[in-house]
N, C-alpha and C positions, 0 to 999 in steps of 0.2 A: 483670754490667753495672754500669758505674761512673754516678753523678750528684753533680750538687750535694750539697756538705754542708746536711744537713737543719739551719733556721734555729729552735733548740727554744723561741725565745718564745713564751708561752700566745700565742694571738688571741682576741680578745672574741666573747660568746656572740653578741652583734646584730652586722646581716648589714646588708648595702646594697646596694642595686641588688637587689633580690633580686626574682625572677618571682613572682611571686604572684596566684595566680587560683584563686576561690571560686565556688563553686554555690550558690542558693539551691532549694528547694522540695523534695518528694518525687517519688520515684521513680513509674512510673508503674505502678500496683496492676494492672494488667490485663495487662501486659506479664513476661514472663520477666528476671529480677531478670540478671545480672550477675555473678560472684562477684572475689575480686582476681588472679584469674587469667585470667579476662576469657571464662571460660565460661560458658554460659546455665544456668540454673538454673530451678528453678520454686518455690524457696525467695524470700523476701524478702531486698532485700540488705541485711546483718550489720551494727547498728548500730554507728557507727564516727564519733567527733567527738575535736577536738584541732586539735593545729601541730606541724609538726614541720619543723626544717631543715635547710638541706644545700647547701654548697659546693661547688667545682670545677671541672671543665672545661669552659672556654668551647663547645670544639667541641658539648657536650651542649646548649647552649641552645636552641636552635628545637626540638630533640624534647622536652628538657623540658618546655617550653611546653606543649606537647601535649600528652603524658603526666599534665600536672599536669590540665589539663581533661578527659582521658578516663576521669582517676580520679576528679575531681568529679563525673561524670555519676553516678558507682556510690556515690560517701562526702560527700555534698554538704555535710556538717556539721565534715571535713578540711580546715584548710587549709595549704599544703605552700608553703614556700620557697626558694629556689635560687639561692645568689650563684655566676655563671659569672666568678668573680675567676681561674679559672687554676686548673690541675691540682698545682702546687707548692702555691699557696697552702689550696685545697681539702684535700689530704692533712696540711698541718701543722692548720689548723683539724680535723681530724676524729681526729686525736692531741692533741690538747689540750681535746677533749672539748666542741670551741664547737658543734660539730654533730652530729646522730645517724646521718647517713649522705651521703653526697660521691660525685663523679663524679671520676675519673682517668683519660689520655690515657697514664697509663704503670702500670704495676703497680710498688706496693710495692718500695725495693731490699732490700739486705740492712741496708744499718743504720735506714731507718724500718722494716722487716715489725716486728722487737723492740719497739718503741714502739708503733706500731698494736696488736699482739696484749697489748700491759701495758694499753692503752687500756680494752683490750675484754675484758679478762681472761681471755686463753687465746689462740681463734683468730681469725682475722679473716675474714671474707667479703668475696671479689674475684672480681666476676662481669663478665663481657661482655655489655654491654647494646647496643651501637654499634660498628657496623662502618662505617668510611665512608674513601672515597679521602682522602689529601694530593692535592689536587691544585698541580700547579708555573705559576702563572695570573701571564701577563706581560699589558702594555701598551706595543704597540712601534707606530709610526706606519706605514700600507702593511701590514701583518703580522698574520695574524688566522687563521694556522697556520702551526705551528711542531712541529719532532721534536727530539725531544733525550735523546739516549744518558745512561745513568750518569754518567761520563768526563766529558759536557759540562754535565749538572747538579754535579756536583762542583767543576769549574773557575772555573762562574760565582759558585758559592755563597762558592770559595775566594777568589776577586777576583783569579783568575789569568787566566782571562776576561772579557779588559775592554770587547769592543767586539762590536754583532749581528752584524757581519760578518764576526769573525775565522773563520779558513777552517774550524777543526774543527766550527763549527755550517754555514758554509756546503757542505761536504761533504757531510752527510748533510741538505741541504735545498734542492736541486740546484732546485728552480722557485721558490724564495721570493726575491723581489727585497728581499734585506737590506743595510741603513743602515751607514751607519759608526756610527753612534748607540752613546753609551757606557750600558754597563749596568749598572744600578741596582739591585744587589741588597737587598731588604727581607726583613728577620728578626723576629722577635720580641722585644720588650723587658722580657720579665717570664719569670720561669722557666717552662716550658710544654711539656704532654706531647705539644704538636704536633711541637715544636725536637726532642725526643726523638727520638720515632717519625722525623723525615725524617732528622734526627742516623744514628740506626742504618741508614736505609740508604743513604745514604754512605760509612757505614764498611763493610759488609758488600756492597758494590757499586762500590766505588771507592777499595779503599784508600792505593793509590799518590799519588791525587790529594786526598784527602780524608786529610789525617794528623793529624783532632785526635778526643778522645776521647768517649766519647758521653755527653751531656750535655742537661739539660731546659731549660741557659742557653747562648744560642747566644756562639759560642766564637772569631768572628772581627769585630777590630775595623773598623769602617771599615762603609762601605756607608749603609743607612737604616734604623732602629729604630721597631716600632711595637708601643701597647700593645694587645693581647687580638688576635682573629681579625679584628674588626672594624676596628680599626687597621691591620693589614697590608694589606686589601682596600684602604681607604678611600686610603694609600700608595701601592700598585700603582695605583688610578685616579688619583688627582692626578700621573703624573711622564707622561714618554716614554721609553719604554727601562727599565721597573721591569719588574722578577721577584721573586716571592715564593711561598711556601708557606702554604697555608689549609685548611680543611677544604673538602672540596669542596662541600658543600652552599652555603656560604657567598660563593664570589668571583660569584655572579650573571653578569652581563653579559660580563667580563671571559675574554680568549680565553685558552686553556689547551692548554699543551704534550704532546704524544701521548711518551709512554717510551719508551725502548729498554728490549726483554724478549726475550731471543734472539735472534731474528733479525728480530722483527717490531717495531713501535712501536706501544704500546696506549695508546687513548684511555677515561680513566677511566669506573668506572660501578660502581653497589653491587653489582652482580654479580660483576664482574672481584676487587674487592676482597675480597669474603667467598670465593672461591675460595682466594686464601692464607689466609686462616684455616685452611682444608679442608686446606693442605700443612703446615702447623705442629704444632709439638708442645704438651704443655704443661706447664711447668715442675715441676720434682718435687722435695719436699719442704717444699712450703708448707703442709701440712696439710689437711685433706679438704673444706672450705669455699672453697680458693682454687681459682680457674681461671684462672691467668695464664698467658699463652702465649707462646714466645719466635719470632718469625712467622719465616718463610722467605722474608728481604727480597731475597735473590739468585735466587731460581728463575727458569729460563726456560722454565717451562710456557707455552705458548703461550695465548692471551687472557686470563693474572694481569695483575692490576696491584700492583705489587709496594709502591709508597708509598702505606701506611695507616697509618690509627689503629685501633687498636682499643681503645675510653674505657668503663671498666668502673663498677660500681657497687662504693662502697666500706659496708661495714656490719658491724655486730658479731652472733655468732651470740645474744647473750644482751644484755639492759638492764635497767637498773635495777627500772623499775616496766615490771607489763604494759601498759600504755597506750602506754606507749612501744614496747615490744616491738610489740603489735599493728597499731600506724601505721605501722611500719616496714615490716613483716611484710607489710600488704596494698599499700602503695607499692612498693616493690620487686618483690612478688608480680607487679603490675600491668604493672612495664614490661618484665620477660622475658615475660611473656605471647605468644601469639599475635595479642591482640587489640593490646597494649602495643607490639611489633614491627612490626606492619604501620603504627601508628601513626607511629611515628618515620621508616619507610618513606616514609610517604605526607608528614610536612612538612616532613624534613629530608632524602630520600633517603637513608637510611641502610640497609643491607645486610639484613634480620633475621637471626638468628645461628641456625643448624641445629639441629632439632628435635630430632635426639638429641643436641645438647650442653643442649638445655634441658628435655631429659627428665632430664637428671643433675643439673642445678640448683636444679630448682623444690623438690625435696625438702631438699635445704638454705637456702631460702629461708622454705622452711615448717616449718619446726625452729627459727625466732628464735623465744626466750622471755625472760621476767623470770626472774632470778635471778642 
């Protein structure tokens, strides 16, 4: 898998815009403590104070959000930061040492894993924390359902399909009374593991029509640019005749195109989404800390939704001082959890990722140490 050349300037250790949310008080003494796996316990919960921070993927924002207050409920003396500056920019920040652990919309390629692992001195940890649709979320006037084949997400994304009415979407949307209205494709304007992720399945679902290479910086000029997830949404609602790519969580109000997946057109959902996880494999020879997976963007199992993300947690198996290690250690712990998962579930829609892939996780998550 080819990407952007990695940009090797340091980034500075402070962070902006960054999520930040704190707990005061104690936990309550008469209650079942907690632990950073989000199991009840009848121990007290493990004293645990500091900051620790961490870049990357927009798409992680609203669960981080969460995740940062459902681990304050347990380490209320923690408090944890989170710049959603972008999955490019998160991964060079977390090889340059500005951060102790990062979120990414794409796993490591071959020429950053060598840097992240010199980072971390040896191996790296790349874990699936968020499973959640691309959803393809237009604004057309009259039109408020919409199907659209591979073939026709392709053409439009190419700017070879220029108009709602040209006959290949009119074809397959036989009762939609569609515009001549010209269409306004919106992309992302900052390198981004979302461009990635829809990137690859264009190429692996369209490659006739889709002839450019996969990439985290989107690759065709013209159309409408915006910066982070928030931008693209915010694009898609200000035009008539905009289409764009978002996390799904994210386009709120905003009507959303059903896929062509075999024979049928599926309309997204963290269910449908985490089912290709379930058809993929995962990558081999990244060392026994990673779990990156190469998805199965072409299947036509019937109710997959094949355009996803899946935005992993990035961290090193060892740190310098145990302080560090141990914040890391019970944050991370936290958000593969059951309790951590249902959580991102619940404020971001997002998939939780299957109990035996986080039976083989959690053991490397609780193996981060000093040294």
């Amino acid at each position: 898998m080819k990407r952007s050349t990695l940009r090797r300037a340091a980034m500075p250790a402070a962070l902006v815009l960054t999520l930040v949310l704190t707990a005061c008080g104690a936990s309550n003494e008469d209650e079942p403590a907690a632990d950073a796996t989000g199991d009840a316990t009848t121990e007290e919960t493990t004293e645990l104070s500091g900051s620790i921070s961490g870049a990357g993927a927009s798409s992680q924002a609203a669960a981080m959000e969460a995740w940062v207050a459902g681990f304050n409920t347990q380490f209320p003396d923690v408090t944890v930061s989170y710049d959603p500056i972008g999955s490019g920019g998160g991964r060079e920040q977390f090889i340059a040492g500005g951060t102790l652990f990062g979120g990414t919309d794409s796993y490591f390629d071959e020429e950053e894993l060598p840097l992240a692992q010199e980072r971390c001195g040896g191996d790296l940890i790349e874990v699936p924390v968020y499973i959640s649709p691309i959803a393809v979320a237009f604004n057309l006037k009259g039109v408020d359902e919409l199907n659209l084949g591979p073939a026709e997400i392709a053409g439009i994304f190419a700017q070879e399909i220029t108009t709602w009415n040209d006959p290949a979407i009119a074809k397959i949307n036989p009762d939609a009374d569609l515009p001549d209205t010209a269409i306004t494709p919106v992309n992302r304007s900052d390198e981004s593991g979302t461009t990635e992720n829809f990137v690859e399945y264009l190429v692996a679902t369209a490659p006739d029509v889709w002839t450019y290479e996969v990439s985290g910086v989107w690759p065709v000029k013209g159309g409408e640019a915006a910066q982070g997830t928030s931008g693209v949404v915010g694009a898609i609602e200000g035009g008539d005749g905009t289409i764009g790519y978002a996390d799904a969580s994210q386009v709120g109000e905003l009507s959303v195109a059903k896929v062509g997946v075999g024979e049928e057109f599926v309309e997204y959902s963290p269910e449908a989404a985490a089912a290709v996880l379930e058809a993929s494999t995962k990558v081999e020879g990244r060392g026994a800390s990673s779990f990156a997976y190469d998805l199965a963007r072409d299947t036509t199992e019937s109710g997959t939704y094949p355009i996803v993300l899946v935005s992993y947690a990035m961290a090193c198996p060892a740190y310098e001082t145990q302080e560090e290690a141990d914040l890391v250690k019970a944050f991370i712990g936290y958000i593969v959890s059951e309790e951590g998962q249902a959580t991102a579930a619940e404020s971001a829609g997002a998939a939780p990722i299957p109990d035996a892939l986080r039976s083989e996780i959690e053991p490397v998550i609780e193996a981060i140490s000093a040294g």
